[in-house]
N, C-alpha and C positions, 0 to 999 in steps of 0.2 A: 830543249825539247827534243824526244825523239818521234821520230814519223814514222810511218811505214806507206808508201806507194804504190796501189795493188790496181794496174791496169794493165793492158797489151799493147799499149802502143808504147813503144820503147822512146821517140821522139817527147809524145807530153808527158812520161813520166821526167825526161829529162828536162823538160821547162818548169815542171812541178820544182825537181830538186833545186835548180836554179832558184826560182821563189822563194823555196821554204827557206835553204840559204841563206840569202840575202837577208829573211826577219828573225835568220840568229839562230837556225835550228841545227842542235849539235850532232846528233844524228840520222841520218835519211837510208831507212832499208825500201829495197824496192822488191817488187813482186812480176810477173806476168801473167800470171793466171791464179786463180784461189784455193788450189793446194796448197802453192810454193807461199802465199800468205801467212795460210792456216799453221804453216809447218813456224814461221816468223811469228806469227801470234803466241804458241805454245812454249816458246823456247828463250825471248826478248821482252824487256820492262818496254812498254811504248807509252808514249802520251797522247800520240792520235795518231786516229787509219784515216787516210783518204783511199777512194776508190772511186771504183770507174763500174757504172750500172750494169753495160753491156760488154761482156765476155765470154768465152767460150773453153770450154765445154759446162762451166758451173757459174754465174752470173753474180754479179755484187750483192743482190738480195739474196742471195743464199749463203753470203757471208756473211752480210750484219746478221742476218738470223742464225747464224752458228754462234756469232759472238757473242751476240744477245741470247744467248743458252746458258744460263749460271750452270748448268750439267754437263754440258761439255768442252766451256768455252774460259782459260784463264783470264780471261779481261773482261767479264760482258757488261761493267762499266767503261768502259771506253769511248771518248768523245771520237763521233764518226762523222765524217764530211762525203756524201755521196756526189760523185761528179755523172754527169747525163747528158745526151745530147737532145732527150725529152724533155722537155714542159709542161705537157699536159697533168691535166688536175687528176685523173686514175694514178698515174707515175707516182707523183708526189704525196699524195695518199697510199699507193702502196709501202713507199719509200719511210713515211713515217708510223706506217701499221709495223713494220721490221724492227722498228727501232733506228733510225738515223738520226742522228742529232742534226745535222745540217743540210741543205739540199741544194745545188748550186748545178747552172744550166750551162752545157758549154758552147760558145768561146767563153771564156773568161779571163780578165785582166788581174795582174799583180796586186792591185789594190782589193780588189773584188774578194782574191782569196784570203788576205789580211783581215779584210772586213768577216768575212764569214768564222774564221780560226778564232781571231780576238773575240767576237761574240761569243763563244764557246766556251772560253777559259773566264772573261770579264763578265759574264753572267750566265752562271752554268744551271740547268733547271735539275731539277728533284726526280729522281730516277724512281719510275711507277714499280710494283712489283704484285700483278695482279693472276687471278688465275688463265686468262687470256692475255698477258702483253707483259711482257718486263722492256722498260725501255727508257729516255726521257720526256719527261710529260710531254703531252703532245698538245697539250695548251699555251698559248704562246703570251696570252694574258693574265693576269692574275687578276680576278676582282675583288678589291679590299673588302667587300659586302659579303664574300663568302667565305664562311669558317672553316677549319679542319675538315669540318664533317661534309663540305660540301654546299649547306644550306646559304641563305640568304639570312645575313643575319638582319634584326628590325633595329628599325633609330638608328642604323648607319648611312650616311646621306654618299650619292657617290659625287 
Protein backbone atom coordinates (compact mmCIF):
# COMPACT_ATOMS: atom_id res chain seq x y z
CA UNK A 1 0.00 0.00 0.00
CA UNK A 2 1.19 3.50 -0.67
CA UNK A 3 0.00 6.52 1.69
CA UNK A 4 0.31 9.87 1.45
CA UNK A 5 0.39 12.07 4.97
CA UNK A 6 -0.93 15.49 4.44
CA UNK A 7 -0.76 17.36 7.89
CA UNK A 8 1.67 20.08 9.69
CA UNK A 9 2.53 18.77 12.39
CA UNK A 10 5.84 17.04 11.58
CA UNK A 11 5.65 14.88 15.04
CA UNK A 12 2.00 13.09 14.17
CA UNK A 13 2.82 12.69 10.85
CA UNK A 14 5.73 10.76 12.22
CA UNK A 15 3.59 8.60 14.45
CA UNK A 16 1.26 8.18 11.44
CA UNK A 17 4.39 6.74 9.35
CA UNK A 18 5.39 4.67 12.32
CA UNK A 19 1.54 3.05 12.20
CA UNK A 20 1.07 2.71 8.80
CA UNK A 21 4.55 0.74 8.90
CA UNK A 22 4.06 -1.48 11.21
CA UNK A 23 0.38 -2.72 8.99
CA UNK A 24 2.91 -3.40 6.09
CA UNK A 25 2.69 -0.13 4.12
CA UNK A 26 5.37 0.00 1.41
CA UNK A 27 5.26 3.44 0.73
CA UNK A 28 4.59 6.60 3.01
CA UNK A 29 4.80 10.18 1.09
CA UNK A 30 4.42 12.95 3.49
CA UNK A 31 3.15 16.41 3.07
CA UNK A 32 2.85 19.72 5.28
CA UNK A 33 0.64 21.70 3.81
CA UNK A 34 -1.79 21.00 0.64
CA UNK A 35 0.16 22.15 -2.22
CA UNK A 36 3.04 20.10 -1.38
CA UNK A 37 0.13 17.21 -1.37
CA UNK A 38 -1.55 18.31 -4.50
CA UNK A 39 1.87 18.45 -6.19
CA UNK A 40 2.16 14.24 -4.64
CA UNK A 41 -1.31 13.65 -5.77
CA UNK A 42 -0.60 14.69 -9.54
CA UNK A 43 2.68 12.96 -10.00
CA UNK A 44 2.28 9.30 -7.53
CA UNK A 45 -0.08 6.02 -7.97
CA UNK A 46 -1.48 6.26 -4.11
CA UNK A 47 -3.75 3.98 -2.49
CA UNK A 48 -4.92 6.29 0.40
CA UNK A 49 -4.52 10.09 1.57
CA UNK A 50 -4.92 10.55 5.13
CA UNK A 51 -5.05 14.21 6.28
CA UNK A 52 -5.38 16.53 8.82
CA UNK A 53 -8.68 18.93 8.71
CA UNK A 54 -7.00 21.98 10.18
CA UNK A 55 -4.11 23.66 8.18
CA UNK A 56 -2.97 26.67 7.05
CA UNK A 57 -3.04 28.55 4.66
CA UNK A 58 -5.50 25.90 2.54
CA UNK A 59 -7.34 23.38 4.96
CA UNK A 60 -8.04 19.47 4.39
CA UNK A 61 -11.59 20.19 3.02
CA UNK A 62 -10.29 21.90 0.24
CA UNK A 63 -8.24 19.08 -0.55
CA UNK A 64 -10.71 16.26 -0.59
CA UNK A 65 -12.66 18.66 -2.66
CA UNK A 66 -9.92 19.06 -5.17
CA UNK A 67 -9.55 15.36 -5.21
CA UNK A 68 -12.93 14.68 -5.44
CA UNK A 69 -13.01 16.94 -8.79
CA UNK A 70 -12.80 14.22 -11.58
CA UNK A 71 -11.71 17.81 -13.63
CA UNK A 72 -8.86 18.57 -11.95
CA UNK A 73 -8.08 15.90 -9.75
CA UNK A 74 -5.94 12.39 -11.06
CA UNK A 75 -7.36 10.20 -8.13
CA UNK A 76 -10.81 11.62 -7.24
CA UNK A 77 -11.40 8.01 -6.44
CA UNK A 78 -9.29 7.75 -3.80
CA UNK A 79 -10.02 6.28 -0.37
CA UNK A 80 -9.66 9.28 2.06
CA UNK A 81 -9.18 9.09 5.96
CA UNK A 82 -9.89 12.83 7.39
CA UNK A 83 -8.08 13.20 10.87
CA UNK A 84 -9.71 16.22 13.29
CA UNK A 85 -9.39 17.27 16.49
CA UNK A 86 -13.46 18.11 16.02
CA UNK A 87 -16.31 15.95 16.64
CA UNK A 88 -18.96 17.87 16.30
CA UNK A 89 -21.95 16.73 13.89
CA UNK A 90 -21.56 20.23 11.51
CA UNK A 91 -17.55 18.87 11.08
CA UNK A 92 -18.44 15.58 10.19
CA UNK A 93 -21.33 16.44 8.03
CA UNK A 94 -19.13 18.88 6.31
CA UNK A 95 -16.44 16.27 6.04
CA UNK A 96 -18.80 13.80 4.23
CA UNK A 97 -20.58 16.62 1.94
CA UNK A 98 -16.56 16.81 0.54
CA UNK A 99 -16.30 13.54 -0.09
CA UNK A 100 -14.24 11.72 2.75
CA UNK A 101 -14.41 8.32 2.97
CA UNK A 102 -13.54 8.02 6.72
CA UNK A 103 -13.77 10.45 9.50
CA UNK A 104 -11.62 9.68 12.67
CA UNK A 105 -11.43 12.14 15.97
CA UNK A 106 -7.91 12.82 17.36
CA UNK A 107 -6.12 11.36 19.86
CA UNK A 108 -6.24 8.15 18.16
CA UNK A 109 -4.76 4.80 18.84
CA UNK A 110 -2.85 2.27 16.37
CA UNK A 111 -5.66 0.04 16.50
CA UNK A 112 -8.14 2.65 15.84
CA UNK A 113 -6.33 3.72 12.66
CA UNK A 114 -6.19 -0.20 11.56
CA UNK A 115 -9.71 -0.34 12.34
CA UNK A 116 -10.75 2.67 10.11
CA UNK A 117 -8.12 1.81 6.95
CA UNK A 118 -9.34 -2.00 6.82
CA UNK A 119 -12.82 -0.85 6.83
CA UNK A 120 -12.09 1.12 3.76
CA UNK A 121 -10.41 -1.51 1.56
CA UNK A 122 -12.63 -4.70 3.47
CA UNK A 123 -15.80 -2.93 2.51
CA UNK A 124 -15.41 -0.16 0.06
CA UNK A 125 -18.82 1.62 -0.76
CA UNK A 126 -20.02 2.66 -4.50
CA UNK A 127 -18.76 6.13 -5.39
CA UNK A 128 -21.98 8.48 -6.11
CA UNK A 129 -21.46 10.61 -9.36
CA UNK A 130 -24.20 13.14 -9.19
CA UNK A 131 -24.81 16.72 -10.30
CA UNK A 132 -24.11 17.91 -6.74
CA UNK A 133 -21.62 15.48 -4.98
CA UNK A 134 -19.21 12.96 -6.62
CA UNK A 135 -17.90 11.08 -3.57
CA UNK A 136 -18.55 7.68 -1.69
CA UNK A 137 -21.98 7.07 -0.72
CA UNK A 138 -22.62 8.74 2.12
CA UNK A 139 -25.06 6.02 3.24
CA UNK A 140 -23.53 3.87 5.60
CA UNK A 141 -26.46 1.26 5.39
CA UNK A 142 -27.87 -0.44 2.72
CA UNK A 143 -31.53 -1.62 3.06
CA UNK A 144 -32.17 -4.85 1.26
CA UNK A 145 -35.88 -3.48 0.72
CA UNK A 146 -34.58 -0.83 -1.50
CA UNK A 147 -33.77 -1.21 -5.28
CA UNK A 148 -31.52 0.41 -7.79
CA UNK A 149 -33.94 2.88 -8.12
CA UNK A 150 -34.02 3.77 -4.86
CA UNK A 151 -37.74 2.59 -3.97
CA UNK A 152 -39.05 0.30 -1.28
CA UNK A 153 -39.54 -2.58 -2.98
CA UNK A 154 -43.20 -4.69 -1.90
CA UNK A 155 -43.24 -8.43 -0.37
CA UNK A 156 -39.62 -7.80 0.82
CA UNK A 157 -39.78 -8.40 4.58
CA UNK A 158 -36.72 -6.85 6.42
Amino acid sequence: MTVLIVDDNAPLRGILRTILHAMGAARIYEASDVPAAMDILQHEHLDLLICDWKMKPVDGIELVRWVRNPAKSPCATLPILMLTCYADAERVKRARDAGVTEFMVKPFSPESIYQHISSMFRKPRRFVDSKSFFGPDRRRKMDSRIGDDRRVRSGVKS
